[in-house]
N, C-alpha and C positions, 0 to 999 in steps of 0.2 A: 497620447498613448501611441506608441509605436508600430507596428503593426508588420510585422515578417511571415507573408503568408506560402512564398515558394519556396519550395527545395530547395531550388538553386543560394538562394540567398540564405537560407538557413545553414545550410552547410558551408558555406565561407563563413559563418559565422562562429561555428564546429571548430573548423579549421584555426580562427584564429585561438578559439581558447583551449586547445589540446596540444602536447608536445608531438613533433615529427614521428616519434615512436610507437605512438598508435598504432599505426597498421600494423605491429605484432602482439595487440594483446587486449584482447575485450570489454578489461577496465577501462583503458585506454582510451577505446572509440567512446565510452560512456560520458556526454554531454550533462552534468547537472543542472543547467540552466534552461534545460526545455522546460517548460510549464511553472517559470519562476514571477513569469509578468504579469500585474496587476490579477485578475480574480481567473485568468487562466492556469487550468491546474491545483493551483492551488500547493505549490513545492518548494523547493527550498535547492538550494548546491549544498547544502551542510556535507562533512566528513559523516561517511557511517560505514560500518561493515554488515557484511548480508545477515540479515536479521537482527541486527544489533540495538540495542537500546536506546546506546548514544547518539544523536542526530548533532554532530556540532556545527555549527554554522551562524551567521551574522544576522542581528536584528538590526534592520534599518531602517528611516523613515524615509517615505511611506513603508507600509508594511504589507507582505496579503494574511493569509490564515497562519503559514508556517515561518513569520517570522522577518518575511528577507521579498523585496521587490526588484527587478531586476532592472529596472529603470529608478530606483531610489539613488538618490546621491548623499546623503547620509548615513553613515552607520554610530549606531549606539554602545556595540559590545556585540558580544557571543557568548552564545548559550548552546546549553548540551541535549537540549530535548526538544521534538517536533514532532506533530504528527504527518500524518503523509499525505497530504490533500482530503483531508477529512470532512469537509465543512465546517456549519454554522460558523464561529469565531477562531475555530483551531482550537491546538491546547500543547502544552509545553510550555518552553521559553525558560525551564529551571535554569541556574547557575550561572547566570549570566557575569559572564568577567570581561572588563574595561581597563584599556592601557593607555593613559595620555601623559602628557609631561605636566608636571606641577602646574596650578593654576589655567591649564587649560579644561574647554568644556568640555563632558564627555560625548557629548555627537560631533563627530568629526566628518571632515568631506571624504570620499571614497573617489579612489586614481580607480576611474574602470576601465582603462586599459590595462592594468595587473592585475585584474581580475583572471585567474586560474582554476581551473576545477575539473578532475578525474574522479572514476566510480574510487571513494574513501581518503578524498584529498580535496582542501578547498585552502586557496592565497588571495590576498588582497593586500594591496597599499593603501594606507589610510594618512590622514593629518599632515602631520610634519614629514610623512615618508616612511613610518614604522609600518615593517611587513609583517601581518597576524599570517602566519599556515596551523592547519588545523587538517588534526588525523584521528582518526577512532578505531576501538577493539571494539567488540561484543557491549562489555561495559563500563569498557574507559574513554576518557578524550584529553589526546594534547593540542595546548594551543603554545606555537613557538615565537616569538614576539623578537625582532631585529632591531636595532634604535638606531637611528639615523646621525643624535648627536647626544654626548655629551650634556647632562641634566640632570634634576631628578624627578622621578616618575612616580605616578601613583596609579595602583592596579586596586582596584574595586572588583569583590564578588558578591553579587546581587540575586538574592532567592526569592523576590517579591514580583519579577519582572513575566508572570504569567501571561500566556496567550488566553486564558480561562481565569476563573475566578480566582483570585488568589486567597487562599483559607488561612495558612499558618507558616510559620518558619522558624527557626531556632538554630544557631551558629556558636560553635565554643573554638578558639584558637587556643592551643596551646606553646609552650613558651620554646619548645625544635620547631614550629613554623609549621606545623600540621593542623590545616582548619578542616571540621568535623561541623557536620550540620545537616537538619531532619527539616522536609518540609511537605506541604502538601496545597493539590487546587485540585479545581473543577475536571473534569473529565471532558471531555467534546459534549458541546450543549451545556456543559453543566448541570450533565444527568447524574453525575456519581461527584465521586472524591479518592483520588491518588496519593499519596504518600510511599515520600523516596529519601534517599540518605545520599551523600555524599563524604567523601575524602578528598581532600588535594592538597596540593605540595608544588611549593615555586623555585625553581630552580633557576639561577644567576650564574650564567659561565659554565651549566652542568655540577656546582655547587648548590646544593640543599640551603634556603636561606632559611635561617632558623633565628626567626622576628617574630612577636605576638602580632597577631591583624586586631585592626583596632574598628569601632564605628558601635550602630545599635544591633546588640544580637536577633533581633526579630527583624531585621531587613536584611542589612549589607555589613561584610567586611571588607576591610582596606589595608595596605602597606601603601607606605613609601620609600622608594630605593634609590640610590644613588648609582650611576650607571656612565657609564662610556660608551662614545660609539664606535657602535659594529657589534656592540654586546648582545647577547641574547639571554631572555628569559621565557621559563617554560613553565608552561602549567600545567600539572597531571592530575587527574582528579578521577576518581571511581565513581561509580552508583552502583546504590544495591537497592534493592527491597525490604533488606532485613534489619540492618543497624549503620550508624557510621562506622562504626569495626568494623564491619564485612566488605564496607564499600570500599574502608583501606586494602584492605584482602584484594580484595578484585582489582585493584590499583596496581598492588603490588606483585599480584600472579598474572595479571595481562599485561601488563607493560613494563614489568620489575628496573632494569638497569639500561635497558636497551635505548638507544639512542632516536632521536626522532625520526630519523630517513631509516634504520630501521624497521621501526614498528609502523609507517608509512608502507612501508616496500611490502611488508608481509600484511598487511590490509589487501595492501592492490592484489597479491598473489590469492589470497582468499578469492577477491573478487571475480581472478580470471579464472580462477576451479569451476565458481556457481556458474557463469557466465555462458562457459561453454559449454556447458550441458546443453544447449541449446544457440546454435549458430546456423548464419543465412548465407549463401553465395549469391553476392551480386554487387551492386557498385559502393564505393565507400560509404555514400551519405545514407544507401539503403540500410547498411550493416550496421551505421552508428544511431540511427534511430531504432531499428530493432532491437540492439545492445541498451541504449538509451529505458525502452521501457520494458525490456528484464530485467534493468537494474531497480524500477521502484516497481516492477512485481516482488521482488524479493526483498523487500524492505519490511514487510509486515506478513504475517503475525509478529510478535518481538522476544525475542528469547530471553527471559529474565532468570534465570538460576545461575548462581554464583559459581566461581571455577568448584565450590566443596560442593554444590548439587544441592544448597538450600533455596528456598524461594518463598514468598507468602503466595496463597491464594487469595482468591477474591474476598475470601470470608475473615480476611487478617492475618491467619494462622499460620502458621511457618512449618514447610513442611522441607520433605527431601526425597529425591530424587535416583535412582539408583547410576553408576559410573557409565557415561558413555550415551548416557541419555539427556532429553534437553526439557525444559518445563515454557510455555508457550502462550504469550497473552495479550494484548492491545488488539480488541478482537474491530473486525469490521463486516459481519458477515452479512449483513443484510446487503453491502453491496456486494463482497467480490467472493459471497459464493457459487457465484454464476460462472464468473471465467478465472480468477487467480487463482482459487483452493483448487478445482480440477485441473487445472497447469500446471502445478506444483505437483500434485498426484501422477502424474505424467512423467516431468522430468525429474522427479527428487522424491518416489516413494519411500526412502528410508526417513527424511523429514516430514513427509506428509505424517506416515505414522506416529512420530511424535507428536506433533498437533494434535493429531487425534487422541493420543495418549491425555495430552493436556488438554482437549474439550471433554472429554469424560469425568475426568479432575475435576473442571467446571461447572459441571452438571451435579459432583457430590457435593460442591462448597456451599450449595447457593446458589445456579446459576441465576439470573436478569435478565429484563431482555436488554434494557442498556447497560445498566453500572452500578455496581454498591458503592456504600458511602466507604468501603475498605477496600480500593481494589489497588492492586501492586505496583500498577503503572498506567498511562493515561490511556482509557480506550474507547471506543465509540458501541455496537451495537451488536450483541449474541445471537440475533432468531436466524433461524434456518441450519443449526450447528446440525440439526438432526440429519439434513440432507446432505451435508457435507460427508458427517459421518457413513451416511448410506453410499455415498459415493465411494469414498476410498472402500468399505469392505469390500462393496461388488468388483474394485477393480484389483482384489489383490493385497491389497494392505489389511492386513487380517490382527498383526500381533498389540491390540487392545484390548481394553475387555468388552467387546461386544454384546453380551447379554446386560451390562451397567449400562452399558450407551444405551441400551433398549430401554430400559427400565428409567431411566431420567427423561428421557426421549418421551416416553408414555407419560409419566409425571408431569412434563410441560406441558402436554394436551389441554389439558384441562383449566391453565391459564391464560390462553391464547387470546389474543383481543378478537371477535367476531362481528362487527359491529357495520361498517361499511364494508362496499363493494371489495376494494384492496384487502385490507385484513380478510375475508371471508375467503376469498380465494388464496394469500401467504397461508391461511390455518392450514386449507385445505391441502397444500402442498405440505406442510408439516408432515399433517395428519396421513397424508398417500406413504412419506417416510416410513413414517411407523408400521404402516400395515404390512408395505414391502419389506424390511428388515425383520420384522417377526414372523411372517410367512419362511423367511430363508433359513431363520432358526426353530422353525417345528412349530411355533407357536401361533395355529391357525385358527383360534378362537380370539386372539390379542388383534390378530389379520383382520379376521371377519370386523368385527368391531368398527376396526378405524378408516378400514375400506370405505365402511358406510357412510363414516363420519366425514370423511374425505370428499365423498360424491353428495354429501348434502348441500354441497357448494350451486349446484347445477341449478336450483329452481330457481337464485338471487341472479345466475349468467342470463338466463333465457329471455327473464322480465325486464333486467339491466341494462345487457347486454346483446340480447341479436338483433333487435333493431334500435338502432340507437337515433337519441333524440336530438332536439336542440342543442345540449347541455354536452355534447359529447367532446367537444373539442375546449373546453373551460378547464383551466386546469385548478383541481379540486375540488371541482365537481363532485355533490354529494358524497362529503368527508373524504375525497382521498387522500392519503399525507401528501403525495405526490403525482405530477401526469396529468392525462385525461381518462375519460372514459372507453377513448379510441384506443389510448395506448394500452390502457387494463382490459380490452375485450380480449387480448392476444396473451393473456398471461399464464393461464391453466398447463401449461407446457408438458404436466405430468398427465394431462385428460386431453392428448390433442385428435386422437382418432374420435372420439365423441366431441366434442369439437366441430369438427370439419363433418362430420355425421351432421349435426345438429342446426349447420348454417347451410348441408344440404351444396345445390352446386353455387350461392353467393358463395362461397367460403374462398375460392381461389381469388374471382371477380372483387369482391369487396377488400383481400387483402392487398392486387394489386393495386388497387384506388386509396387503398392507406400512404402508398407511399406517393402515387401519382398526385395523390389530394395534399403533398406534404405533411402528413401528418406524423411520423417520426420523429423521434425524439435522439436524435444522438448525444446527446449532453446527459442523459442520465441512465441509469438502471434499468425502470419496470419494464420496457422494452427494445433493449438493447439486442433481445434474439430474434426479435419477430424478421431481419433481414432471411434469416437461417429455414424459417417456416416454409417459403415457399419453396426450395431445395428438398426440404419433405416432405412436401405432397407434392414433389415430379418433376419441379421448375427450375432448375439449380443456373440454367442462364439468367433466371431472374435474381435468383439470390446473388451472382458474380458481377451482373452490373450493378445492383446497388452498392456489396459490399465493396468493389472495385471505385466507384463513386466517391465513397466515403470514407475512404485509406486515401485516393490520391489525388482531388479535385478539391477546389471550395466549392460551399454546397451553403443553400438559404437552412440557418438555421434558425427557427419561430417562437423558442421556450425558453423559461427560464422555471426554476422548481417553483415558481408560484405563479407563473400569469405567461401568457400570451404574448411575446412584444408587439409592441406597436409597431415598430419597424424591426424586420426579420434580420438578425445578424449573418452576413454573410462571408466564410472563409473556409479553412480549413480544419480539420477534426483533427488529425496529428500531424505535426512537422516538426522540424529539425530547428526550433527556432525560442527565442525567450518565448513567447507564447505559447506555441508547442501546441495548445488544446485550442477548443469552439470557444467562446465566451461565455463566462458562467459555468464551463465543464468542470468539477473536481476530478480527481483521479483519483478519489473514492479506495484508495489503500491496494492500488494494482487493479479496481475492477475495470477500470478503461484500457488501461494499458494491456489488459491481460484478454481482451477484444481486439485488441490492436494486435498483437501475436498471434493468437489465433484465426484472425482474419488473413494474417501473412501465411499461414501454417496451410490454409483451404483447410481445414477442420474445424466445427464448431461442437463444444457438448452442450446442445441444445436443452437436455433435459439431466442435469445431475442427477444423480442414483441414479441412472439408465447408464450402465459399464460400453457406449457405444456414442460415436462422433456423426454428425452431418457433414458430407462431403462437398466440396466445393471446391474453385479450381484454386491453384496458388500464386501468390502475388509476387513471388523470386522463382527460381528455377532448381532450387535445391534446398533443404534444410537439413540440417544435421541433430539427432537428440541423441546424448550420452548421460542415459539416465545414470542416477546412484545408484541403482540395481537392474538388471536387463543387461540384455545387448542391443546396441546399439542400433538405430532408427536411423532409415535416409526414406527422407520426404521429397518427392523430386515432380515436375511438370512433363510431362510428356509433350509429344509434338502435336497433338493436338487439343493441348492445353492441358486434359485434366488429370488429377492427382496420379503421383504413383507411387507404391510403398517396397523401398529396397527392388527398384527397376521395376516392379511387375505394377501396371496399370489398375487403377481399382473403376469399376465402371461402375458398383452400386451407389445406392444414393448414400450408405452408412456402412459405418466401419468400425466394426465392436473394438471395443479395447484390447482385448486378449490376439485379435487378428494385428490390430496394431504393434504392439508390445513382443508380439511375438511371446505370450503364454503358454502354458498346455494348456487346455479346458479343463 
């Protein structure tokens, strides 16, 4: 395994797979191959556009979760679906299509020196020399294929090639060259079951080849073409949700006639709209890693509604969407509604509110807390929708229906797992949701209630958790899914003044010794804010040197989500490098990355539904936010380091949203 743990080396590494033109456009600086090697990450270089469905990019062997190793020297094909460092086994891998010359195998060796990739652009040389590029809309992907000589060639498209269980498939080619085909797999874990449609269309010379694809309709189809070189052939292909018609639709209204470079060129332009919503001053490699991981914060949730505004729900059902609006799904909220969903409320409240639009949707269909056996596209885990939602109302984003969110919000109480230390404390945050959201809307008997229900969490912390045992540093220890019981004593984040009441004057003493005693967990979730705690009760130098630690040094990391290492992996948490993450870190659908911005930012929102930030100092000298709504935010260092908002110094410890954003009250 490879192992690129400096800056410095990371960004020559940048350097070599980016065009000179970078430096004027934030696609541009965007690296896809950070967090692509072995079980770092857990990512992919596929083409995609912000929020898009499509993930197109190479399956290789070896492989990690999303398909593609960045140290593999094999590729098999390319496929149009990935998830985005999810865990367990991943899930995608639909559509996979294969270009070799007659009689050759389909795994071929990969030139990794032509290896190329911008945010919604990914090239490679493969085999004999044939260049696959590969570009995506919303819900299309072309792959454009170069041929080095003279042959004939045979292109295979494979619907069985899942990163998750694969369930079913079904393919009909008709006799203009239009292959049409339904398929369905597992969900991440193989909690649920997805089902997706596709259309595609091969084009030779920018000529429609209009051949039947031949093979077994429940796996793969195939052509063979006769070809010259220098020739190029292109493959377009839609997905929908709804049928193979629709997914031709979407084929043909996202990419209609337009030529590869392009619908190429207007990706990247997408990309540098979202992009700069959010930009750093400081040296290149600082700016192309921060670009780097806003480019897979805005990868998920996934936008599945067809250019007409239809979409399934979770519940199967095909509904529709009003013009100008977006319908929103491959959820992952258990991890990144800590830091992506409140970053996105920040810089993009016009799409937060559709989200929000579309977890209330959720909430009518059926919501899970993983996945139904009918859901639209492939997605990992719903709990905590409620506190998302609580978060955007209090910060502004109002136009949903918020007494529905209440009212499903309240309905899930009552299914909540309760059972160990972890769940008893996630309910309990649920449940603080609910009380706070129906206190906002008058309803203070619905409050009283779940208040209570909320703080019944307290007598399982005290016995569990304030003096903690043997068993404290085992990770899953007394059923937790995840962690220790060091890392879940710091989790209550909505009960932290009783809390810090409760442990009395240990509570500062015993958190500095969580981290002196290394007992943090950077590589996962349950406590990924506890850096942020001692900034709020007074210590913000302590919170600056660890969070400063941990942005830009390697650092002993001890865990993995089920045990203890035997020997503590030690490097870096992000860099500019194939690696990119700790070992064994997912990036969990933007929730690391979206700690990683925000660490860079000196702001953290410690406690979703609290419409206010913990201050901390900044790790650039300037940040720029040009929300989708608002005026514009400069986040900038003062000379004696700490934050300052549009020049004027903030000296408190927090910094409510509406002071930030520049709101009225």
């Amino acid at each position: 395994m490879r192992f690129w743990s400096s800056l410095a080396t990371g960004f020559a590494f940048a350097a070599l797979a980016q065009p000179a033109c970078a430096r004027s456009q934030p696609g541009l600086l965007v690296n896809p191959f950070v967090g692509t090697q072995a079980d770092f990450g857990q990512l992919s270089p596929a083409a995609v556009a912000p929020y898009g469905m499509v993930q197109l990019g190479p399956d290789t062997t070896p492989a990690n979760h999303a398909g593609y190793d960045y140290d593999a020297s094999t590729v098999n094909g390319f496929s149009h679906t990935r998830g985005v460092g999810v865990g367990c086994g991943g899930a995608g891998g639909d559509i996979r299509a294969t270009l070799v010359y007659a009689g050759d195998l389909p795994a071929q060796t990969i030139d990794k020196r032509s290896e190329r990739a911008h945010a919604g652009y990914y090239r490679v040389t493969y085999g004999p020399g044939i260049v696959a590029e590969m570009t995506a809309t919303r819900g299309s992907g072309v792959i454009r294929f170069r041929l080095p000589r003279t042959g004939r060639v045979r292109l295979s498209v494979d619907y069985t090639r899942n990163y998750s269980k694969h369930i079913a498939a079904r393919w009909n080619g008709a006799s203009d060259g239009e292959l049409r085909a339904s398929f369905s797999a597992g969900t991440v874990c193989d909690a649920g079951t997805y089902h997706l449609h596709s259309a595609t269309r091969l084009l030779h010379n920018g000529r429609t080849v209009a051949a039947r694809w031949d093979g077994d309709q429940t796996r793969q189809a195939a052509l063979t073409i006769n070809a010259r070189a220098g020739d190029l052939l292109e493959l377009r292909t839609g997905v929908s949700s709804i049928d193979p018609a629709a997914a031709s639709n979407v084929r043909e209204t996202e990419l209609g006639k337009r030529p590869f470079s392009e619908i190429a060129r207007q990706t990247l332009n997408g990309w540098d709209r979202e992009l700069s919503r959010l930009t750093i001053v400081g040296p290149r490699h600082e700016q192309a890693l921060f670009a780097t991981a806003l480019f897979r914060v805005m990868q998920t949730p996934v936008a599945i509604a067809d250019p007409d505004g239809r979409y399934r729900g979770s519940d199967g059902n095909i509904a529709r969407i009003s013009a100008g609006e977006q319908h929103y799904t491959s959820w992952a909220m258990w991890d990144n509604y800590r830091t992506q969903m409140p970053l996105i409320a920040l810089i993009d409240p016009i799409r937060a509110e559709h989200i929000a639009k579309s977890l209330v949707r959720l909430y009518q269909t059926g919501k899970r807390r993983w996945a139904t056996q009918t859901e639209p596209f492939l997605t990992v885990r719903t709990e905590h929708a409620g506190i998302a939602l609580l978060d955007f109302y209090r910060k502004g984003i109002t136009g949903f229906d918020v007494p529905t969110a209440l009212k499903g919000m309240t309905a899930e109480s009552a299914t909540l797992a309760r059972m160990t230390p972890d769940e008893q404390i996630e309910a309990a945050y649920d449940d603080w949701a609910v009380a706070e959201l129906a206190a906002d809307l008058g309803q203070h008997g619905l409050a009283k209630v779940h208040q209570q229900k909320a703080l019944a969490y307290r007598e399982m912390w005290l016995s569990t958790f304030d003096h903690l045992g043997p068993d404290a540093d085992v990770v899953k220890a007394r059923g937790l899914y995840q962690g220790t019981l060091a890392q879940y004593r710091w989790a209550p984040v909505f009960d932290l003044p009783w809390l810090k009441a409760a442990m009395g004057s240990r509570f500062e003493t015993e958190l500095a010794a969580f981290f002196a005693d290394n007992l943090f967990n950077m590589t996962n979730q349950p406590d990924m804010h506890v850096p942020y705690i001692m900034a709020w009760a007074g210590n913000p130098s302590a919170t600056d040197a660890v969070v400063s630690r941990y942005l830009t040094q390697p650092v002993v990391h001890r865990y993995t989500n089920a045990a203890v290492r035997p020997t503590p992996w030690v490097g870096r948490s992000f860099a500019l490098s194939p690696q990119g993450f700790a070992d064994g870190m997912d990036d969990d659908a933007g929730a690391m990355t979206g700690w990683y911005i925000w660490s860079v930012l000196g702001l953290y929102p410690l406690t979703p539904g609290q419409p206010r930030y913990v201050v901390a100092r900044p790790q650039v000298p300037k940040a720029i936010i040009r929300p989708s709504r608002g005026p514009m935010i400069i986040i900038g260092k003062s000379g004696a380091g700490q934050l300052s908002l549009n020049g004027s110094p903030i000296g408190a410890v927090h910094l409510d949203h509406r002071q930030l954003t520049g709101q009225r009250p």
